[in-house]
matplotlib code that plots the C-alpha trace (Angstrom):
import matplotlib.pyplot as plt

x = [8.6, 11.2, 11.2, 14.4, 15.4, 13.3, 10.4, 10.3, 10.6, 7.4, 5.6, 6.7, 4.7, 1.9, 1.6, 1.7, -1.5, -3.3, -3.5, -4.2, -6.8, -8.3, -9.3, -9.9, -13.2, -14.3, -15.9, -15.9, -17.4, -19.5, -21.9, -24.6, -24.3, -23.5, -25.0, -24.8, -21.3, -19.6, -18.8, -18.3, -15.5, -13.6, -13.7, -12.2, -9.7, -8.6, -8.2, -6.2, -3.9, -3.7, -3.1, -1.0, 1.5, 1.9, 3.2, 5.8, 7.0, 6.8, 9.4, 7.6, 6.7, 2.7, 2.2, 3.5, 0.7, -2.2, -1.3, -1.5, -5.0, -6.3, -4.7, -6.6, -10.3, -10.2, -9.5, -12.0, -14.7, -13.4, -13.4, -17.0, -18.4, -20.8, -22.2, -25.8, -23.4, -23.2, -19.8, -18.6, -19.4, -17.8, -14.8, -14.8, -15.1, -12.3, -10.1, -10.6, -9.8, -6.8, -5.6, -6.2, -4.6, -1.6, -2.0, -1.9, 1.1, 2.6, 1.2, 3.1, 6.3, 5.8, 5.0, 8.3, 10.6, 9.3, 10.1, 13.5, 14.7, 12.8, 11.5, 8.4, 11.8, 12.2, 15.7, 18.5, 19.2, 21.5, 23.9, 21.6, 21.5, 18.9, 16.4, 17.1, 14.0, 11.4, 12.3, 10.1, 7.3, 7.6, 7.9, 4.1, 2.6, 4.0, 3.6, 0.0, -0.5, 2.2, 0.2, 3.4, 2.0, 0.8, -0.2, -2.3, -5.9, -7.4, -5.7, -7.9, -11.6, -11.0, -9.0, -11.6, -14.6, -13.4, -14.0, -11.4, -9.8, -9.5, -8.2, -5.6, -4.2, -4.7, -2.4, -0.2, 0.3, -1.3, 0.2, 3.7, 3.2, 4.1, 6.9, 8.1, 7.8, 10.3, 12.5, 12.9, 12.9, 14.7, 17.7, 17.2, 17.1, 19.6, 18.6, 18.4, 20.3, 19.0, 16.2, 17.5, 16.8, 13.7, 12.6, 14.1, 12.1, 8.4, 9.7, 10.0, 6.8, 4.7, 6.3, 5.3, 2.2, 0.8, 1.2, -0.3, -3.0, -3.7, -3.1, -6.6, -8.4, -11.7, -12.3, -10.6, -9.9, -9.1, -6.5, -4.9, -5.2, -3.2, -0.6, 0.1, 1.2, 3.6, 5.3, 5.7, 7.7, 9.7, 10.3, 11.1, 13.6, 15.5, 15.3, 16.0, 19.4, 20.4, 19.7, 21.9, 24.9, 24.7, 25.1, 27.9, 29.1, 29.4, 26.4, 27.8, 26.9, 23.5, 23.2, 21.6, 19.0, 18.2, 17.7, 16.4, 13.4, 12.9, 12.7, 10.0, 8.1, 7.4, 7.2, 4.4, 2.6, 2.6, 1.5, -0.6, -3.0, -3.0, -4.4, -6.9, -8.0, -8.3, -10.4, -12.8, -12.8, -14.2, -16.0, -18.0, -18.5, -19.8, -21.3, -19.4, -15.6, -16.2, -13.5, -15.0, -18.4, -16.2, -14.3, -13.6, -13.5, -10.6, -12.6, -15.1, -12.5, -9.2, -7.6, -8.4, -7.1, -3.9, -3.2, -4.3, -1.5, 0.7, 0.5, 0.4, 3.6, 4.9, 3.7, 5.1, 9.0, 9.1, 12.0, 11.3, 8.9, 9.9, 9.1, 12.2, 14.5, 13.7, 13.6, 17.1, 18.5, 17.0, 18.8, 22.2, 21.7, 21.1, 24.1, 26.5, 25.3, 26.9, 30.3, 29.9, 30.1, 29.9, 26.1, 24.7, 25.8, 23.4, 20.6, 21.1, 20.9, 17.2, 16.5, 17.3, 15.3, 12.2, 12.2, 12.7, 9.6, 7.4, 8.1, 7.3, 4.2, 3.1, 3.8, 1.4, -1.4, -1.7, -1.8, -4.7, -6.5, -5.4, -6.8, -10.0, -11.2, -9.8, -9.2, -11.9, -16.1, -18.3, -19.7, -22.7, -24.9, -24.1, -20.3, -21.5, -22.4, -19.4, -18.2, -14.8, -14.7, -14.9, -11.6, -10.7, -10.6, -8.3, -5.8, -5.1, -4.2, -2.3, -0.2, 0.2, 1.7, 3.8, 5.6, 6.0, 7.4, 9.6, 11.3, 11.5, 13.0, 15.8, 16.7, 19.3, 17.4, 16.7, 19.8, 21.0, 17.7, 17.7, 21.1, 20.4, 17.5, 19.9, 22.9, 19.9, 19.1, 22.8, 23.7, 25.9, 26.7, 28.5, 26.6, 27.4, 29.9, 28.9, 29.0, 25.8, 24.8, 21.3, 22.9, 23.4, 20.2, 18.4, 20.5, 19.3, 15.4, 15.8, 17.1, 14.5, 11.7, 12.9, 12.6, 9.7, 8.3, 9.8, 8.2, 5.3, 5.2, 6.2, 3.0, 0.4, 2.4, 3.3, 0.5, -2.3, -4.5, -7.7, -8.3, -11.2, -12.6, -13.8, -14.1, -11.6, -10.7, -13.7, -12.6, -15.2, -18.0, -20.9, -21.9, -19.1, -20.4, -18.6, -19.3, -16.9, -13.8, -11.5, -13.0, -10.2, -10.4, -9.6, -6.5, -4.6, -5.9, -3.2, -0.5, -3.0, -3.3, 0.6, -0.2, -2.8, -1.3, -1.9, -4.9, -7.3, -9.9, -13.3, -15.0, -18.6, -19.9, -23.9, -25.0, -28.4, -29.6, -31.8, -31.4, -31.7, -30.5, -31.1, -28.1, -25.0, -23.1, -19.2, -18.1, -14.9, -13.7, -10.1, -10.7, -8.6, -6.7, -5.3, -8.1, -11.0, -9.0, -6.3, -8.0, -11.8, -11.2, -9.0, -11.3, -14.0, -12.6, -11.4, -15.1, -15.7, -13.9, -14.6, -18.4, -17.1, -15.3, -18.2, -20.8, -18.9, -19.7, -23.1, -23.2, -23.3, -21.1, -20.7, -19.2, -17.1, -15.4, -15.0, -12.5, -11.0, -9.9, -9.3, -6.7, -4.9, -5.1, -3.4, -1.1, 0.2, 0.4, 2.7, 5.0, 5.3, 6.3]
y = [-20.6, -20.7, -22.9, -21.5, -21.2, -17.9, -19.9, -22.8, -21.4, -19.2, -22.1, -24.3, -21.6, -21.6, -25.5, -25.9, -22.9, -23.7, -27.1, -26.7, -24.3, -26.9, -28.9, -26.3, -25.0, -28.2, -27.8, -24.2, -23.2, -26.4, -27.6, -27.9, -24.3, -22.9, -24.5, -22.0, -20.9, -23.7, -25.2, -21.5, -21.7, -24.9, -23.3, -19.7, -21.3, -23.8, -21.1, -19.1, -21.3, -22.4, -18.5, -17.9, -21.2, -19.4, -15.9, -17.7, -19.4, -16.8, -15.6, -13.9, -10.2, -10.7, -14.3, -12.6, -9.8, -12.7, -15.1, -11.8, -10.1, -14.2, -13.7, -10.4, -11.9, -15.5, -13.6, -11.1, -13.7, -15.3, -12.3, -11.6, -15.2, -13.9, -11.1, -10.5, -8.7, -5.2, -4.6, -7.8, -6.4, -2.7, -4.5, -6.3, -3.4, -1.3, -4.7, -5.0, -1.1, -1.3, -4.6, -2.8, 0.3, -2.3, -4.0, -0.6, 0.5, -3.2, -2.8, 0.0, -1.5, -4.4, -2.6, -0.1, -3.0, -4.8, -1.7, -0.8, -4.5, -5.5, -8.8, -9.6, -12.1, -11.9, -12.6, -10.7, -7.0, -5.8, -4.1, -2.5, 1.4, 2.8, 0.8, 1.6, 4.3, 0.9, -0.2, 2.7, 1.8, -2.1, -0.8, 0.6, -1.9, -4.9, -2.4, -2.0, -6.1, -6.8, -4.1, -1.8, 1.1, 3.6, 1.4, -0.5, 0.6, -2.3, -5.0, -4.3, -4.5, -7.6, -9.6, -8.9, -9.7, -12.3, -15.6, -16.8, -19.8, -17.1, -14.5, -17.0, -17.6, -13.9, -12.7, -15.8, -15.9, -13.6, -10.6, -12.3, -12.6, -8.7, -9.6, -12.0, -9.2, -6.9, -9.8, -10.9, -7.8, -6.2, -9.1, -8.5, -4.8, -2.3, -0.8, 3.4, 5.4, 5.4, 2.0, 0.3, 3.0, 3.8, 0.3, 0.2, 2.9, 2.2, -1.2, 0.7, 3.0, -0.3, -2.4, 0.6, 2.2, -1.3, -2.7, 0.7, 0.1, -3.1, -2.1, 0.6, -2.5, -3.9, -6.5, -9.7, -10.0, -6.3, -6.1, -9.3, -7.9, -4.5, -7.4, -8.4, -4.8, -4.8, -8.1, -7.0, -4.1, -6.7, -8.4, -4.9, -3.9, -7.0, -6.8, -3.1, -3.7, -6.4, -4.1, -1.3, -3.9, -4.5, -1.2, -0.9, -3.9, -6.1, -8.7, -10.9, -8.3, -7.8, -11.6, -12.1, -9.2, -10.9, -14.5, -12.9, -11.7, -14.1, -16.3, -14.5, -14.6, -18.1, -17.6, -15.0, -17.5, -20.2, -18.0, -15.6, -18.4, -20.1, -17.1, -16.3, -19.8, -19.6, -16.3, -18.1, -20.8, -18.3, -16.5, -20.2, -20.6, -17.3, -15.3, -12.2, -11.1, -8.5, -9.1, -7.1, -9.3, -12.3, -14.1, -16.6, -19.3, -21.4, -23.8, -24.2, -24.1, -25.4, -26.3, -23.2, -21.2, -22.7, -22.9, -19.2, -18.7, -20.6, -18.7, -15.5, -15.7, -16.7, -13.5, -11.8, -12.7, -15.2, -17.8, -20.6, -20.4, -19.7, -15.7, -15.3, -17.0, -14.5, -11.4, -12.4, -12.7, -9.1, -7.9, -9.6, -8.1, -4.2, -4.6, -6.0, -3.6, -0.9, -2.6, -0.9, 3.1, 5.2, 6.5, 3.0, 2.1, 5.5, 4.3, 0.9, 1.5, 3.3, 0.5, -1.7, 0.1, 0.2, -3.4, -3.6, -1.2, -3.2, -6.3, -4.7, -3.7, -6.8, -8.9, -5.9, -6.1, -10.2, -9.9, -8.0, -10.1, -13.6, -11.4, -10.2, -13.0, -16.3, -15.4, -14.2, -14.4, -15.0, -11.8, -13.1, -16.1, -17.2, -17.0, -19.2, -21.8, -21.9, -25.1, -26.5, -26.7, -29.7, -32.3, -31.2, -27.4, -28.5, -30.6, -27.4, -25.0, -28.4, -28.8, -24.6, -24.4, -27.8, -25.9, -23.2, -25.2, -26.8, -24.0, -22.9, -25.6, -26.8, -23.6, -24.8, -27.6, -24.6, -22.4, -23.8, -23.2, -19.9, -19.6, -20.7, -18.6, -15.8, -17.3, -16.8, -13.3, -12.1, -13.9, -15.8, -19.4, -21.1, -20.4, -18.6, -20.4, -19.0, -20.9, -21.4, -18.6, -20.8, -23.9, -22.0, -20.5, -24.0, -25.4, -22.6, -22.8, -27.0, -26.2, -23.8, -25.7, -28.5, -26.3, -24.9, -28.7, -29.8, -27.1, -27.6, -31.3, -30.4, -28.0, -30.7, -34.0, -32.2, -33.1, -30.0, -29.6, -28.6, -25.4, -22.8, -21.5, -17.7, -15.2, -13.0, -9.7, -8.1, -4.2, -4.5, -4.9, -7.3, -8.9, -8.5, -9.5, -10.0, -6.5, -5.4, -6.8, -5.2, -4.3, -4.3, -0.3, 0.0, -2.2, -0.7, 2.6, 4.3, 2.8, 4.1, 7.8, 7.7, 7.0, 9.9, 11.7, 9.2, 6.5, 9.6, 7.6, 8.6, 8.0, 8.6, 9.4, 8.9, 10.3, 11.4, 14.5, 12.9, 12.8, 8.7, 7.9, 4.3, 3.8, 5.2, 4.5, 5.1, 3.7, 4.0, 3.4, 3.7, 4.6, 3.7, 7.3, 6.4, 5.7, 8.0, 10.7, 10.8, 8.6, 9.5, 13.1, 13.0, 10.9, 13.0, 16.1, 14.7, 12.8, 16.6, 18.3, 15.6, 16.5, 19.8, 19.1, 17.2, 19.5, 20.3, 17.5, 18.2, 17.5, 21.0, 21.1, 24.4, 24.8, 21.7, 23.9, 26.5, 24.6, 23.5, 27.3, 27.9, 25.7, 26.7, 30.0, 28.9, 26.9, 29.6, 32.2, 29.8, 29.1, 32.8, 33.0]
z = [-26.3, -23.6, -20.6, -18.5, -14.6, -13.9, -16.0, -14.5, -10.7, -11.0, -12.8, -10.1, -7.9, -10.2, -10.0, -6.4, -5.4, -8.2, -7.4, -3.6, -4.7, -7.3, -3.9, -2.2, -4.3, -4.4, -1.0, -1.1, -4.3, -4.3, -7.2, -4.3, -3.3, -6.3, -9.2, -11.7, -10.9, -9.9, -13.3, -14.8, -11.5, -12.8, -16.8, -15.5, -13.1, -15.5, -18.2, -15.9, -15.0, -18.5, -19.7, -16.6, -18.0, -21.8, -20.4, -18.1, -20.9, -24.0, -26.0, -28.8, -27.7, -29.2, -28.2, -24.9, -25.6, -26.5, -23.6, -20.9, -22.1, -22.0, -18.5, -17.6, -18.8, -17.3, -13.3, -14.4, -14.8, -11.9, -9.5, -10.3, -10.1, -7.4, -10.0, -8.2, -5.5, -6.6, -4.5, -6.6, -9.9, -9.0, -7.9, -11.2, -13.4, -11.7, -11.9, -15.7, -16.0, -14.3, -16.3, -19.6, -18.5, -18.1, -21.2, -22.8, -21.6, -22.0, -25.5, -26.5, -24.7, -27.0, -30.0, -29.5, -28.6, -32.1, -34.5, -33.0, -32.8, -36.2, -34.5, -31.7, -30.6, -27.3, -25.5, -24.4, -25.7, -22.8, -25.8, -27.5, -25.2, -26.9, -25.6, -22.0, -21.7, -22.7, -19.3, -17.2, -19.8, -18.7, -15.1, -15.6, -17.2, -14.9, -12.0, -12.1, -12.4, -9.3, -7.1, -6.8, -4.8, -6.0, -8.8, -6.7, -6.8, -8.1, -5.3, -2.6, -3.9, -6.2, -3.5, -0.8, -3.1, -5.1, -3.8, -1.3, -3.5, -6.6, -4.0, -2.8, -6.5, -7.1, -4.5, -4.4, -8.3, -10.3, -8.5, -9.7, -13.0, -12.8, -11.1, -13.4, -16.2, -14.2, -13.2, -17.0, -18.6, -16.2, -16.9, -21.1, -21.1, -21.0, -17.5, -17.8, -14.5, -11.3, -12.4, -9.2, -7.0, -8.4, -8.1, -4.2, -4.1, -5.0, -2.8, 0.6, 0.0, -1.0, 1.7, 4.6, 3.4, 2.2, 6.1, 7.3, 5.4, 6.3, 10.4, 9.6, 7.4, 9.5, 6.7, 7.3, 3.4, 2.7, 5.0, 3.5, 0.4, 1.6, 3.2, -0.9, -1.5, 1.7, 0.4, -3.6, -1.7, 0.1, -3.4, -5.0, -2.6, -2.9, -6.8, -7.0, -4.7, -7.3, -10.5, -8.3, -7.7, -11.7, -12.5, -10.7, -12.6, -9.7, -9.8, -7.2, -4.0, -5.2, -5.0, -1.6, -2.2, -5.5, -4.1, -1.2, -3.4, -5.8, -2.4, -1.2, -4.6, -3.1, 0.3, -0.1, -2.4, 0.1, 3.0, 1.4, 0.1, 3.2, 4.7, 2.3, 2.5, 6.1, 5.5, 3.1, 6.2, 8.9, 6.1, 5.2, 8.8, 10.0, 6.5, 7.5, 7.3, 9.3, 12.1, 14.8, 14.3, 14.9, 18.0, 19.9, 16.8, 18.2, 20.3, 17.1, 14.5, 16.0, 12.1, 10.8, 13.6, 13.6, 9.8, 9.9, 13.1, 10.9, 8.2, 10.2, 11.8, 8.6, 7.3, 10.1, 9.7, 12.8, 12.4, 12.1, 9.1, 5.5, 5.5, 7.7, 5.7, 2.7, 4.4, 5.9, 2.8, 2.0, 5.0, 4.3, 0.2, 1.7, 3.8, 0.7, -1.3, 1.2, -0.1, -3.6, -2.3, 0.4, -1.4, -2.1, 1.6, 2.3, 0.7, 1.7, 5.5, 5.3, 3.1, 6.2, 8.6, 6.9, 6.5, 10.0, 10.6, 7.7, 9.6, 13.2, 11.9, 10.3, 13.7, 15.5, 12.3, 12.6, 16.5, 15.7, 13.1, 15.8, 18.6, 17.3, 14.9, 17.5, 20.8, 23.1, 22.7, 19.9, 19.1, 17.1, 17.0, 13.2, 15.1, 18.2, 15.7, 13.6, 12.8, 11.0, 7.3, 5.3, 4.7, 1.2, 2.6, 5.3, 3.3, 1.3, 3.6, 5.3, 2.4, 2.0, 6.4, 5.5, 2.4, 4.6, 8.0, 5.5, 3.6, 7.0, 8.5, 5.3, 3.9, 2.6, 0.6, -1.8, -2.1, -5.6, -7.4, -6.0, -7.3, -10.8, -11.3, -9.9, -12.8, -15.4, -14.3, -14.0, -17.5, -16.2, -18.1, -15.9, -12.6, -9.7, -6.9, -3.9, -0.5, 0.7, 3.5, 4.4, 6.3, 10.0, 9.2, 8.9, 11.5, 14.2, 12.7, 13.5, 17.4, 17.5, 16.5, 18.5, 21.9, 21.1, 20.6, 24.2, 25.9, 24.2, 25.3, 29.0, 29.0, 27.9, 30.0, 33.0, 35.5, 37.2, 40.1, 40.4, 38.4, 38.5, 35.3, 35.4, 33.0, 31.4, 34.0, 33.6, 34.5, 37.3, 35.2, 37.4, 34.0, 31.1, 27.9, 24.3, 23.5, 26.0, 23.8, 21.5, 17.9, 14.8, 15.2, 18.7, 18.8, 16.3, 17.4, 18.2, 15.5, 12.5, 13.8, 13.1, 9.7, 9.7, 6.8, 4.3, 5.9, 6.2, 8.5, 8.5, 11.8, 12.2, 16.0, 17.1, 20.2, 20.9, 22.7, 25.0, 28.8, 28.7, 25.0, 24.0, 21.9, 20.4, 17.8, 16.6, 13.1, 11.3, 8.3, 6.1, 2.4, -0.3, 0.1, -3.9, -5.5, -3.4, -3.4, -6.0, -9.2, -8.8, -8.7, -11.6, -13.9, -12.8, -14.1, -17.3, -17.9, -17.5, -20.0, -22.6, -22.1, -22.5, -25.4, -27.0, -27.1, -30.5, -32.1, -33.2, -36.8, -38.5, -41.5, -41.3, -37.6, -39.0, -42.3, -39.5, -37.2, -39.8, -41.1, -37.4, -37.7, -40.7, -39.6, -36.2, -38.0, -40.4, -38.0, -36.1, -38.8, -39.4, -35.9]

ax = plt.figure().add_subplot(projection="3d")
ax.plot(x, y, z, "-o")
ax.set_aspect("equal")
plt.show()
C-alpha cells in the first residue's frame, strides 16, 4: 500500500462528502420511510467508501484491480436502492455495463503492465519507453469512470436516478477516482506523443458540450449530472497542459494548470454535492424534479435556496467562492504554457476561450435552474406546500457552502498542499519553490466579500416607507397565473438551438382541429445524443450479426467437420498465396 501526497489529497475529499453525506441520509433515506432499504443504504455506502479508501492507496496492480470492481458493485447497489422504479433499474444496468467495460480495458492495462515489467508492483516506470502505448489503454478505462465525454453515457441516468446523497458522492467522488487513475498513471508512465493534447482535448469537448447539455436538461438532477462532465473537462484541460509542459521538459510552466486542476478536483466535490443535496431537498419537499413543475420555493425553503445559490455561483466561476480560485489557476497554466513554443501558445489560446465560453454558459444554465425552481410562483400544489428539510439535511449542505466560502475566501491557506501533490506528480524530491500566486487572489475575494456584506447590511438597516405589494408585470393579462412563467425549455431557448448540431431536441406540438380546442400541448425533450444515437444503434447491429452468426451453432457434427475443412482449405490456399 502507498499512502503519498496525490493519496492522501483525494482521500481527504473522500472523507469530507462521505461524511456529510453519512448525515445527510439519515433524514433523507430514513429507516421510517424506507425500511427495507435504509439499512441496505448504510452497508453499500459504508462499503463504498471503504472500497473507494483501498484504490486511493494501492500499489499492487491486482489489489488495485480487486479494490476497483468492489468499487463498481457497492455504487451499483447503491444507485438502484429504489429497484421497484423501472427508470432506476435501467439506469443501474447501463451503469454496471459501462463500469465493466472499464474494468476490462483497465484489466488488460493491468495485465500488460504485469508481463512486460514482471511484477503487479506499482510505482514509477517513467524510463522504461516501451510502455508509453499502455497509457491510451489507461486513458479508456479511467475515462469511462471520470465521465470524459464521449465516454460518458452512463453519468446522466445513474446520477439523476440514484438517490440524491449517493448522487452527491457519485459526482463529488466517485467520478474522481478516474481522475486519480490518469493523475497517477499519468506521473508513472512514460507519456506516448501528443497525450497532453489529446487529454486537453477530450477536456474542452467535455467542458462545452457537457454545459450545453445541461442548458437543454428539464430535470433538476440530469442537468447536474451533465454539470459533472463540464467540470472533469475543466480538470482535464488543466492536467493535459501540465503533461504538454512535461514533454517539453519544463514541468514548472505546467504548474499552475496542474494545481489549477487538481484544485478543482475538490472544488467540484464540495459544490457539486451541495447541489445535489439541495436537489434531493426540493425533490423531498415537492416528489418531482421536474423544474418546470416547480417555483417559487424560496419563501417555503429559504436554507435550501440559498445553499443551492451558494453552490450555484460556485459552480458558475463567481469570485468569491472556491470554483474561481481553480479555474484561475487554469487560466494563468494555459497562458504559461504559451512560454514553451509559438504551437503550444496556439493551442493554448483556444484552450482559454473555451473556458471562457464553458464558464459563460454555466452562469446562464444556473440562472435558469435559480429562476425556474426559486424565484417566481408555485406551479403545483405538492409545491405550495413545500416545507424546509430536516436539521441533519441542513448541517450537510452547511458544512459543504462553508468549505466552499472558505477556500474561497483563504486561497492561499491551500497553496503548499497543492504544491506538494504537484512535487509528487512532477517527481520532484525536494519540492517545488514557487512563490505563492493565491495571496492577491484571497486578499481581493476578502474586500469583496466585505462590500458585498456592507451593502447587504445597508439594504436590510436602511429604514422604508409604505410599500404596495402587486403582482409580477403581468404582460396585460387581467388575471396572470403561474402558468404564465418561464418553463426550463423556454429560457434557455435560444442558447440550445446554437447547440442544434449535437443536442438534437425533440419537441412534440398538440393542437387540435377543432374550431374551440380545449387544450394544447408542446413538450420537449434533449436525448442523450451519445448513447440514443451513437451506442444503441451500434449494439443493435452487432446483437444482430451475432444472431446471425449463431444460427450456426446447431449441433450437427457434420456441418461442424465442414467448417473445419473450410478452414484448412482457406488457410492453405493462403499460404500458397
Amino acid at each position: 500500500m502507498r499512502l503519498d501526497g496525490i493519496s492522501a489529497f483525494f482521500l481527504l475529499l473522500l472523507t469530507v462528502v462521505g461524511a456529510t453525506g453519512a448525515l445527510y441520509s439519515q433524514t433523507y433515506w430514513a429507516q421510517k420511510a424506507h425500511p427495507r432499504s435504509a439499512g441496505q443504504s448504510r452497508l453499500w455506502w459504508s462499503a463504498m467508501l471503504a472500497s473507494m479508501g483501498l484504490v486511493l492507496t494501492q500499489s499492487n496492480g491486482l489489489h488495485f484491480l480487486f479494490a476497483w470492481e468492489a468499487f463498481a458493485l457497492t455504487a451499483y447497489f447503491l444507485v438502484t436502492l429504489d429497484r421497484k422504479n423501472i427508470q432506476v433499474r435501467a439506469a443501474g444496468r447501463l451503469y454496471l455495463i459501462a463500469s465493466h467495460a472499464g474494468t476490462l480495458a483497465l484489466f488488460g492495462f493491468f495485465a500488460t503492465l504485469a508481463a512486460k515489467t514482471g511484477s503487479w508492483e506499482l510505482g514509477p516506470m517513467t524510463s522504461q519507453t516501451a510502455l508509453a502505448p499502455l497509457f491510451w489503454v489507461a486513458l479508456a478505462g479511467f475515462g469511462i469512470k471520470a465521465g470524459v465525454f464521449p465516454l460518458h453515457i452512463w453519468l446522466p441516468s445513474a446520477h439523476a436516478n440514484a438517490p440524491s446523497h449517493v448522487s452527491a458522492i457519485m459526482s463529488g467522488v466517485a467520478i474522481k477516482m478516474g481522475i486519480y487513475g490518469l493523475v497517477r498513471f499519468s506521473s508513472w508512465l512514460p507519456l506516448p506523443e501528443g497525450a497532453g493534447w489529446v487529454v486537453a482535448g477530450l477536456g474542452s469537448a467535455s467542458a462545452v458540450l457537457g454545459v450545453a447539455f445541461a442548458l437543454g436538461q428539464h430535470d433538476l438532477k440530469r442537468l447536474l449530472a451533465y454539470h459533472s462532465v463540464e467540470n472533469i473537462g475543466i480538470i482535464l484541460l488543466g492536467l493535459g497542459f501540465a503533461m504538454i509542459a512535461l514533454d517539453h521538459g519544463r514541468p514548472e510552466w505546467g504548474l499552475l494548470a496542474l494545481t489549477g486542476g487538481l484544485l478543482h478536483v475538490w472544488n467540484h466535490g464540495l459544490f457539486k454535492a451541495l447541489l445535489f443535496l439541495g436537489a434531493g431537498s426540493v425533490l423531498h419537499a415537492t416528489g418531482t424534479r421536474e423544474m418546470s413543475r416547480l417555483g417559487g420555493l424560496w419563501k417555503a425553503m429559504p436554507w435550501t435556496a440559498s445553499l443551492f445559490t451558494l453552490g450555484a455561483m460556485a459552480i458558475s466561476g463567481l469570485p468569491p467562492l472556491n470554483g474561481f480560485v481553480s479555474e484561475w489557476l487554469v487560466y494563468r497554466g494555459l497562458l504559461d504554457a504559451g512560454r514553451l513554443k509559438t504551437g503550444v501558445a496556439l493551442g493554448a489560446l483556444p484552450a482559454a476561450i473555451l473556458l471562457g465560453v464553458t464558464g459563460a454558459l454555466a452562469l446562464a444554465c444556473f440562472v435558469k435552474v435559480c429562476g425556474v425552481v426559486f424565484l417566481g410562483a408555485p406551479r403545483s400544489e405538492d409545491v405550495a406546500k413545500a416545507r424546509e428539510c430536516g436539521v441533519g439535511m441542513r448541517a450537510a449542505m452547511t458544512v459543504l457552502g462553508a468549505c466552499c466560502l472558505i477556500i474561497g475566501l483563504a486561497p492561499a491557506f491551500f497553496w503548499p498542499t497543492l504544491l506538494r501533490v504537484a512535487s509528487v506528480w512532477a517527481h520532484t524530491d525536494s519540492g517545488l519553490i514557487v512563490p505563492n500566486p493565491l495571496s492577491p487572489l484571497g486578499t481581493a475575494h476578502l474586500l469583496l466579500a466585505l462590500a458585498a456584506l456592507t451593502v447587504a447590511a445597508i439594504a436590510v438597516l436602511l429604514p422604508r416607507g409604505r410599500q404596495k405589494r402587486a403582482l409580477t408585470w403581468d404582460c396585460g393579462y387581467r388575471a396572470p397565473s403561474s402558468r404564465m412563467q418561464y418553463t426550463a425549455g423556454s429560457f434557455a431557448g435560444i442558447i440550445t438551438a446554437w447547440f442544434g448540431w449535437i443536442l438534437r431536441p425533440a419537441v412534440k406540438v398538440s393542437l387540435p382541429d377543432d374550431i374551440f380546442p380545449a387544450g394544447s400541448s408542446l413538450e420537449s425533450r434533449t436525448p442523450e445524443t451519445v448513447l440514443e444515437q451513437v451506442v444503441i444503434p451500434a449494439a443493435t447491429h452487432i446483437l444482430r450479426l451475432a444472431d446471425f452468426v449463431r444460427t450456426f451453432q446447431h449441433g450437427r457434427v457434420q456441418s461442424y467437420l465442414l467448417y473445419l475443412c473450410a478452414a484448412i482449405l482457406v488457410l492453405s490456399i493462403a499460404v500458397l498465396l
